[in-house]
C-alpha positions as CSV (number, residue, x, y, z in Angstrom):
1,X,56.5,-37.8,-8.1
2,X,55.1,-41.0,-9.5
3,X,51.6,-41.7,-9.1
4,X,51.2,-45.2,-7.4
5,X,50.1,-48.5,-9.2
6,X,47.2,-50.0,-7.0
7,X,46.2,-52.6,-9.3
8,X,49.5,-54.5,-9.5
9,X,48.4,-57.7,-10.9
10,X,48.3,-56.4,-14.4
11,X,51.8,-55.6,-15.1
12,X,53.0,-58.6,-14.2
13,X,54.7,-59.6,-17.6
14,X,55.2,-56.3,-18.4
15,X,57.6,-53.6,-18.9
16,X,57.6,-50.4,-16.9
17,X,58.7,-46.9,-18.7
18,X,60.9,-44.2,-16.5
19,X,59.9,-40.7,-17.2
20,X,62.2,-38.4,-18.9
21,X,64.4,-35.9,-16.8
22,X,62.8,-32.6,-15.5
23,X,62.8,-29.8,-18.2
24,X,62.6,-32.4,-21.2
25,X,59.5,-33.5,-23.4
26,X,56.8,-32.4,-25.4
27,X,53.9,-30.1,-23.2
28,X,50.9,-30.8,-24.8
29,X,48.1,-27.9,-23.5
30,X,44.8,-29.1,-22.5
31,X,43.3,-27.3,-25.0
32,X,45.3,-29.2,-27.8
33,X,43.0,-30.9,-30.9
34,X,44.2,-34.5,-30.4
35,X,43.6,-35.1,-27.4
36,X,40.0,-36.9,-27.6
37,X,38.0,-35.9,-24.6
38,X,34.9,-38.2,-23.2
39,X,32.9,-38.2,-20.3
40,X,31.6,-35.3,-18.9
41,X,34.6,-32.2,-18.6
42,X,33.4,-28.9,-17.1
43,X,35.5,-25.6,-18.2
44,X,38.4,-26.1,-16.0
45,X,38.8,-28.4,-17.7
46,X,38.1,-31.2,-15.0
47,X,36.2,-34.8,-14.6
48,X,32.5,-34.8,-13.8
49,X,31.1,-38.6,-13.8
50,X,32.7,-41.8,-13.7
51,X,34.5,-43.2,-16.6
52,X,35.2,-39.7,-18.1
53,X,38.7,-39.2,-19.2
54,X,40.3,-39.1,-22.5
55,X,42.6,-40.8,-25.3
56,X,46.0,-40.3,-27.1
57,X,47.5,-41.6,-30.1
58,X,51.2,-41.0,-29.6
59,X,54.7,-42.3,-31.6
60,X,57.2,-43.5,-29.8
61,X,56.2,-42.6,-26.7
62,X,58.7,-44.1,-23.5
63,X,56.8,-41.8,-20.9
64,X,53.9,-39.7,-19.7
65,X,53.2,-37.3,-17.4
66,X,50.1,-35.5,-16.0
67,X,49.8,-32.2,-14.6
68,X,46.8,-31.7,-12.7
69,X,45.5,-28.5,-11.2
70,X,44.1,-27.7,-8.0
71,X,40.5,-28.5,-8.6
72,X,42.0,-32.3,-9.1
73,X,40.5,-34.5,-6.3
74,X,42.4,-34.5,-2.3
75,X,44.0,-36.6,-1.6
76,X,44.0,-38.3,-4.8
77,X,41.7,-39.4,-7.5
78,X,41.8,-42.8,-9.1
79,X,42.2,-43.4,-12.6
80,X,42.3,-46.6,-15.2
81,X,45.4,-46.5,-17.6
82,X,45.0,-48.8,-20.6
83,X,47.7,-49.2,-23.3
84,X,47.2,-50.1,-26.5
85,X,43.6,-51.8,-25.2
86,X,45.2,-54.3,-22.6
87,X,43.5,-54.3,-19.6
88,X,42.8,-51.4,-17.1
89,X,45.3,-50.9,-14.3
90,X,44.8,-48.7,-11.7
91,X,46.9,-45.6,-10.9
92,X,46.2,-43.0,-8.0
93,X,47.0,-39.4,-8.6
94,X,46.9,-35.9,-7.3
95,X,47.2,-32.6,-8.0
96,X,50.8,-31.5,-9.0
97,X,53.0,-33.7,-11.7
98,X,51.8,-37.4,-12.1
99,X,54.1,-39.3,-13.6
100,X,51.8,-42.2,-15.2
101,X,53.7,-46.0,-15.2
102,X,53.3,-47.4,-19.1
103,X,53.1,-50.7,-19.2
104,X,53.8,-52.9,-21.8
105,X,54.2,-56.9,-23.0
106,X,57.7,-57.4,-22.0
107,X,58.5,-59.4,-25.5
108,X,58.0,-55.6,-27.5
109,X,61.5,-54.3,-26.3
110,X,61.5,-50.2,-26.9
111,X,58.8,-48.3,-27.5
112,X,60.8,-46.5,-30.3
113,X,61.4,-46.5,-34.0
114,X,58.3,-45.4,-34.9
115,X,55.8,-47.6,-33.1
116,X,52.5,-46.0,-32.3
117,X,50.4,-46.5,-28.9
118,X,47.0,-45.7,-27.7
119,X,46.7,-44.7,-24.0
120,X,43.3,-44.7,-22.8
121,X,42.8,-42.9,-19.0
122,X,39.5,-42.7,-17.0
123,X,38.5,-41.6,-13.8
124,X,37.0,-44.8,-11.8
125,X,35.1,-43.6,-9.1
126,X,30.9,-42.3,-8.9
127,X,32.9,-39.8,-6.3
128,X,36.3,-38.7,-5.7
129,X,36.8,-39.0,-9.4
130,X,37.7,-35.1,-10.3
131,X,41.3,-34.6,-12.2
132,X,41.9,-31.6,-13.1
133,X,43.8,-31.4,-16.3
134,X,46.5,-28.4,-16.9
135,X,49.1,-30.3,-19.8
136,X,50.5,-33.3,-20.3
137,X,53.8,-34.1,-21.0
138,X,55.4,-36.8,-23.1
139,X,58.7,-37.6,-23.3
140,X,61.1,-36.1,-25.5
141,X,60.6,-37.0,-29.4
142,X,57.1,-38.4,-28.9
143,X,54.6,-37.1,-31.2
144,X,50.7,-36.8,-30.9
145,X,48.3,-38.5,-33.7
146,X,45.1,-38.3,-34.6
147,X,42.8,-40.4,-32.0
148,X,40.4,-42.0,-34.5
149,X,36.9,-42.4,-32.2
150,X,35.0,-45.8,-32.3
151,X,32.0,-46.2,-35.0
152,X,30.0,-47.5,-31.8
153,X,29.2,-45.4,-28.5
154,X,27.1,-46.5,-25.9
155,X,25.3,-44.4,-23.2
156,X,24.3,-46.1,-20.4
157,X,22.3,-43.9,-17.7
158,X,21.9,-45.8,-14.1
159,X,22.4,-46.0,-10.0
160,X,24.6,-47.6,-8.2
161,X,24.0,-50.5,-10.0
162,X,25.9,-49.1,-13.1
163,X,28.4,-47.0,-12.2
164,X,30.7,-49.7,-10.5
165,X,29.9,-48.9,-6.7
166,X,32.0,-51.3,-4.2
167,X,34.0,-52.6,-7.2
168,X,38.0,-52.9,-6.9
169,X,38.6,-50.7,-10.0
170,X,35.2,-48.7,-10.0
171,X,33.2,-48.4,-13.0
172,X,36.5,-49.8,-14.9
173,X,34.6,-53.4,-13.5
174,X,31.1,-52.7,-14.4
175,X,28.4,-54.2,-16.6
176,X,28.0,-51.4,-19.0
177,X,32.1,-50.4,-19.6
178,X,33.0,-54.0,-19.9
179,X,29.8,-54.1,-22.3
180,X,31.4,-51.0,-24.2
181,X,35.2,-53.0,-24.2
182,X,33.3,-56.0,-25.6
183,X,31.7,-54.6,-28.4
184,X,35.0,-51.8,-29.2
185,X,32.8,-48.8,-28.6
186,X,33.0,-45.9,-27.0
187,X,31.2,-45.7,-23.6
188,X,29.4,-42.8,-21.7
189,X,28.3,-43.8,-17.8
190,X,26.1,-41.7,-16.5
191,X,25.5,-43.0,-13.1
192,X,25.0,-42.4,-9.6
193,X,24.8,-44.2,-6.5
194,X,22.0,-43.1,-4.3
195,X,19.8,-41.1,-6.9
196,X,16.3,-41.7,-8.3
197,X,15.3,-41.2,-11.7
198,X,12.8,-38.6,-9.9
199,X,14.1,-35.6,-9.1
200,X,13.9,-35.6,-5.4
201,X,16.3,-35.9,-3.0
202,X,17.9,-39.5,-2.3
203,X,20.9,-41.3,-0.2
204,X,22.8,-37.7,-0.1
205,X,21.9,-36.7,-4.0
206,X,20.5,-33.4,-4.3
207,X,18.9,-34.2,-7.6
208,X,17.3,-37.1,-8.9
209,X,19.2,-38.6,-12.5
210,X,16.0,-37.1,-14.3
211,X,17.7,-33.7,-14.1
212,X,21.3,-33.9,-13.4
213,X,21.7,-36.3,-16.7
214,X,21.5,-33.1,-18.7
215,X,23.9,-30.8,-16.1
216,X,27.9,-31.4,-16.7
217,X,28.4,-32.2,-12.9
218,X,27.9,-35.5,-11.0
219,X,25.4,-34.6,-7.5
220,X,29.1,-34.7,-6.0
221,X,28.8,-30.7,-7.0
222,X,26.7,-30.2,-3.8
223,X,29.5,-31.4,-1.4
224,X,31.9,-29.6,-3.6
225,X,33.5,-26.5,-2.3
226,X,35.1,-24.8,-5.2
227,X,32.6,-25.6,-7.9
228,X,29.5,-25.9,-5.8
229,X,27.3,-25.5,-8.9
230,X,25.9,-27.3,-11.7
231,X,26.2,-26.3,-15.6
232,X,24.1,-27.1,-18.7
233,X,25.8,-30.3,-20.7
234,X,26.5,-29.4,-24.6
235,X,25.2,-32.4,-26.3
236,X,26.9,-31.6,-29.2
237,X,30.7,-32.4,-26.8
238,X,29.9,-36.2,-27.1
239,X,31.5,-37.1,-30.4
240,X,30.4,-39.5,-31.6
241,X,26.8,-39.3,-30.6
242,X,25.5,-42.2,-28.9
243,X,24.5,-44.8,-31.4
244,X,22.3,-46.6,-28.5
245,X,21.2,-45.7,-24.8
246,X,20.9,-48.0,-22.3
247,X,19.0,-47.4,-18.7
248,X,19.0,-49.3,-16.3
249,X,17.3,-47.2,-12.9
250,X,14.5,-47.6,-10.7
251,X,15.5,-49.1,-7.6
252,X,15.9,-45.6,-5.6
253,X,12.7,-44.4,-6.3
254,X,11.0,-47.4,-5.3
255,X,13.1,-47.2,-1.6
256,X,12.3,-43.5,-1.4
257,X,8.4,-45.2,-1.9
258,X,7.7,-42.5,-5.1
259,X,4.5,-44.5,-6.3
260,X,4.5,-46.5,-9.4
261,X,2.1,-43.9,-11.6
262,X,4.7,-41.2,-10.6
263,X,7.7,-43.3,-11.6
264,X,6.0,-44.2,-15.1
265,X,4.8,-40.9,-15.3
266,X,8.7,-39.5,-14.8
267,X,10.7,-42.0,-16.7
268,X,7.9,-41.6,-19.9
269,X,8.7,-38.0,-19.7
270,X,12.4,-38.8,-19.5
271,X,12.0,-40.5,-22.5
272,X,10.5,-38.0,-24.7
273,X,13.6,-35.6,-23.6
274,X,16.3,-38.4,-24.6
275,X,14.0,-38.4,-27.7
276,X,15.3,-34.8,-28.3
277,X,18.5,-35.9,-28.2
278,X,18.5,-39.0,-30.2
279,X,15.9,-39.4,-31.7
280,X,16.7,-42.5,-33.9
281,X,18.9,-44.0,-31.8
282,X,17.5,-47.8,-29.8
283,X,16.7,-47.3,-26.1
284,X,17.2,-50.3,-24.4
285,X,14.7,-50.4,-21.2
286,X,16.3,-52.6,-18.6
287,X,14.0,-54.4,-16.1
288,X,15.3,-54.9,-12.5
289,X,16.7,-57.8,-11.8
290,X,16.0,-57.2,-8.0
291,X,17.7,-57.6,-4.9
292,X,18.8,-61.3,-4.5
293,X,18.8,-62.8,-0.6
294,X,20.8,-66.0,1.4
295,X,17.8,-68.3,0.8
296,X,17.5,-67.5,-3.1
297,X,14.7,-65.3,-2.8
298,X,14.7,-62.5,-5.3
299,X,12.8,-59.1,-3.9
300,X,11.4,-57.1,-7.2
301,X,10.6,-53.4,-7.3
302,X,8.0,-51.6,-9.8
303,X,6.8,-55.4,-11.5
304,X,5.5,-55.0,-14.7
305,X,5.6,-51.0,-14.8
306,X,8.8,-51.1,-17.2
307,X,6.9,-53.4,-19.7
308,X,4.3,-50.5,-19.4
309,X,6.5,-47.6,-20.4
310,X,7.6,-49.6,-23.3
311,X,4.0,-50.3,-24.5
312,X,3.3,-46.6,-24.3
313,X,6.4,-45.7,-26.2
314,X,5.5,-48.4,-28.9
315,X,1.9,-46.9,-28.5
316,X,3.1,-42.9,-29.2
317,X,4.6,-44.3,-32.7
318,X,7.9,-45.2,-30.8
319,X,9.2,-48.8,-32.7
320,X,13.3,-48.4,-31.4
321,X,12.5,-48.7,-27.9
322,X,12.9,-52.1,-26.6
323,X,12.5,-53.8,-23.5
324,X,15.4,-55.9,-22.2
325,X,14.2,-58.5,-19.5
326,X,16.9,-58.8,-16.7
327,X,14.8,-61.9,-14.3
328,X,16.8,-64.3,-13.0
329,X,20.1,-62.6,-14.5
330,X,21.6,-61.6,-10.6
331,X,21.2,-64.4,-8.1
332,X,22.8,-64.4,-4.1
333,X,26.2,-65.7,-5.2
334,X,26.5,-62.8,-8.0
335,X,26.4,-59.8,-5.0
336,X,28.2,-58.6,-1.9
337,X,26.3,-60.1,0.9
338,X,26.2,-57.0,2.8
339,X,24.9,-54.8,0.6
340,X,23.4,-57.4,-2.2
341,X,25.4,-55.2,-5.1
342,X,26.6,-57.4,-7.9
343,X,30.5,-58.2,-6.9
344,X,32.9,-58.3,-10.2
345,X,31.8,-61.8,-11.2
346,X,28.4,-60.5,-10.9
347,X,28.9,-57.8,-13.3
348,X,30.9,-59.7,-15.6
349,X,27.4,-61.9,-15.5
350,X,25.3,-59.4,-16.2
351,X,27.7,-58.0,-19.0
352,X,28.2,-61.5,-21.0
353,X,24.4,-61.6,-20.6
354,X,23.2,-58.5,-21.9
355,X,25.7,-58.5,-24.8
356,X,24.6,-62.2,-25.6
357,X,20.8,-60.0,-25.6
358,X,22.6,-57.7,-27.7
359,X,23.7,-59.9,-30.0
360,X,20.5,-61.8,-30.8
361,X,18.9,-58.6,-31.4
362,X,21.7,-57.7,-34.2
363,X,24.7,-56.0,-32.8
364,X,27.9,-56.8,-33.6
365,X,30.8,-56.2,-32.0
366,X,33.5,-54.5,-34.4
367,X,36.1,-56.3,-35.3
368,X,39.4,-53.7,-35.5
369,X,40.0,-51.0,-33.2
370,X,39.1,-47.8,-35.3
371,X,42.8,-46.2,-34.5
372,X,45.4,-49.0,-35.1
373,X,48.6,-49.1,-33.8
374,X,51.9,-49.5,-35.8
375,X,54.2,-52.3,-34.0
C-alpha cells in the first residue's frame, strides 16, 4: 500500500517517485551498519520518544519502502520524511509494507546516474509514535552509503512544551528540532507532555522525566500492551554524544504543587547525574517563560529558583552551566488560546530566539551538511 501524505503543502513543486514492482529491490535488514539510528530504539527494534528515527545515504535511489512489524503503532504512526534536508512532510504509516512518497524539486529530472540523496525519517508524535522497523527496501540498483553524522548534537530534555504537543507535524514544528535544523546538528528530544521532572505521578505519566530520561521507553510504556515495561538506555547508542544539553521543565511540578526546595533539590540532583554522562558538555538551564493570558498577563511558576540551581552548580565548581532567561519570550498571540501552548509561530519565536542566545554566547551554526550529496 502507499502510506498517505498528510502534509501536502510541501510537495507542491515537486516530483513524486513510484515504487518498484513487488519482488524487485535491494532489502536492507534492520540490523544493517549504514543505517544511522537516533532517538531512542528499544530491541525490536522500535521507536520510543518523539523525533527518533534514522538516516540513509543512498545512490540513485527512485523508491523506498518500509516494512514495519507488528509492534508498529494501530492504526498508524506518523512520521517526518526529509530529502536531501528540504523541509519535513508528513507521511502516516502502519504495520505491513509502507511505501514512502520521495519528493523531490521538479527541475532535478531522475534520480539516477549516480546522484546521491539523504532521507531523513522521524517519528512526530510524544505518543502514537512507535514504528516498528523489520527492512527496508530500495528500489532496484540503489545502493546504501555511509551516513556521515553531524559534528553538532543537541539534547534537549522537556514537557509538553518541547516535544511539539498540539503542533500540525509534532515535534517536527518545535523549538528545540527547528533549533537542531538551524544550527545542522543532530537532535535528541526527550520530552513528555504531562510529566514532572519529579518522579511522581502526573497528567497520566507514571514517572516523572527525572527517571524515565535514563529508561529507553517514553511513559507511553505503561498504556502499552505488548511492551509494558521500561529498559535501561545505553548511553554509549547516542553517537555522536551530545555536544550540549538543553532543559527546559518545571511547569508540571509546580501544577502538581511539589514545593520549590523539593524541585531545586530534584533538578540539582538531576544535574549531577547528566554530569555523569557529560561531564564537559554546556547545560543550558531554561527559565519559564510562563503561561501568557487574553489581557497580557504572564503567570510564572518557581521565580527565581532556576537562577538558584545555577548559582549552586557555579558554586560546586560547575563553570559550563548557564542560565538562559526565557521572560517575555512567549506572549498571548504566540499560544493556542485554549490551552496557552505555543502555536507554530510561537515555537518558531522561541527557536529564532534562543539560537540568537546561542549565538551571542559563541555557537555557530555549521555551514555544510556533514554528508553531502552528489547532484
Amino acid at each position: 500500500m502507499f502510506a498517505g501524505i498528510v502534509v501536502a503543502g510541501f510537495l507542491f513543486g515537486v516530483s513524486v517517485l513510484a515504487a518498484p514492482p513487488s519482488g524487485e529491490g535491494v532489502i536492507i535488514p534492520n540490523d544493517h551498519p549504514l543505517i544511522y539510528f537516533h532517538g531512542r530504539w528499544d530491541a525490536s527494534p522500535g521507536t520510543w520518544w518523539a523525533g527518533s528515527g534514522f538516516k540513509l545515504h543512498v545512490q540513485d535511489l527512485t523508491s523506498l519502502t518500509l516494512n514495519l512489524g507488528p509492534h508498529t503503532t494501530a492504526p498508524l504512526a506518523s512520521v517526518g520524511v526529509s530529502v536531501n534536508y528540504l523541509p519535513f512532510y508528513t507521511v502516516n504509516v502502519s504495520a505491513g509494507a509502507n511505501e514512502i512518497p520521495l519528493s523531490i524539486p521538479a527541475d532535478e529530472g531522475s534520480l539516477q546516474n549516480g546522484k546521491t540523496r539523504v532521507l531523513r525519517i522521524n517519528v512526530e508524535g510524544w505518543q502514537n509514535n512507535r514504528i516498528n522497523l523489520e527492512n527496508i527496501v530500495l528500489n532496484k540498483g540503489a545502493r546504501l552509503l555511509p551516513y556521515t553524522h553531524l559534528k553538532l548534537a543537541f539534547q534537549f530534555i522537556g514537557d509538553s512544551l518541547s516535544a511539539g504537543q498540539f503542533l500540525p507535524q509534532g515535534v517536527n514544528q518545535a523549538w528545540p528540532f527547528l533549533t537542531g535544523e538551524f544550527f545542522k546538528a543532530e537532535h535528541r528530544v526527550n520530552a513528555q507532555p504531562g510529566a514532572a521532572l519529579s518522579d511522581i505521578v502526573s497528567y497520566g505519566n507514571e514517572h516523572g522525566v527525572s527517571y524515565q530520561y535514563f529508561r529507553t521507553e517514553d511513559t507511553g510504556y505503561f498504556y502499552t500492551t505488548d511492551h509494558n515495561f521500561t529498559t535501561p538506555w545505553d548511553f554509549a547508542r547516542d553517537r555522536p554524544a551530545p555536544t550540549h544539553i538543553v532543559i527546559h521543565i518545571g511547569a508540571n511540578d509546580a501544577s502538581q504543587n511539589v514545593t520549590a526546595d523539593a524541585f531545586v533539590d530534584t533538578y540539582k540532583k538531576f544535574l549531577t547525574r547528566l554530569r555523569g554522562l557529560y561531564p564537559v558538555q554546556p547545560i543550558f538551564v531554561f527559565t519559564p517563560w510562563g503561561w501568557p493570558s487574553a489581557d497580557g498577563s504572564i503567570s510564572y511558576y518557581y521565580d527565581g529558583q532556576y537562577e538558584r540551581i545555577v548559582r549552586e552548580r557555579h558554586l560546586s565548581g560547575d563553570r559550563n552551566t548557564f542560565l538562559v532567561n526565557t521572560t517575555g519570550w512567549v506572549s498571548w498571540e504566540d499560544v493556542f488560546p485554549d490551552n496557552q501552548h505555543p502555536n507554530v509561530a510561537g515555537h518558531e519565536k522561541i527557536a529564532s530566539l534562543f539560537e540568537n542566545w546561542l549565538e551571542e554566547w559563541g555557537l555557530r551554526p555549521e555551514k555544510p551538511w556533514t554528508t553531502s550529496i552528489r547532484q
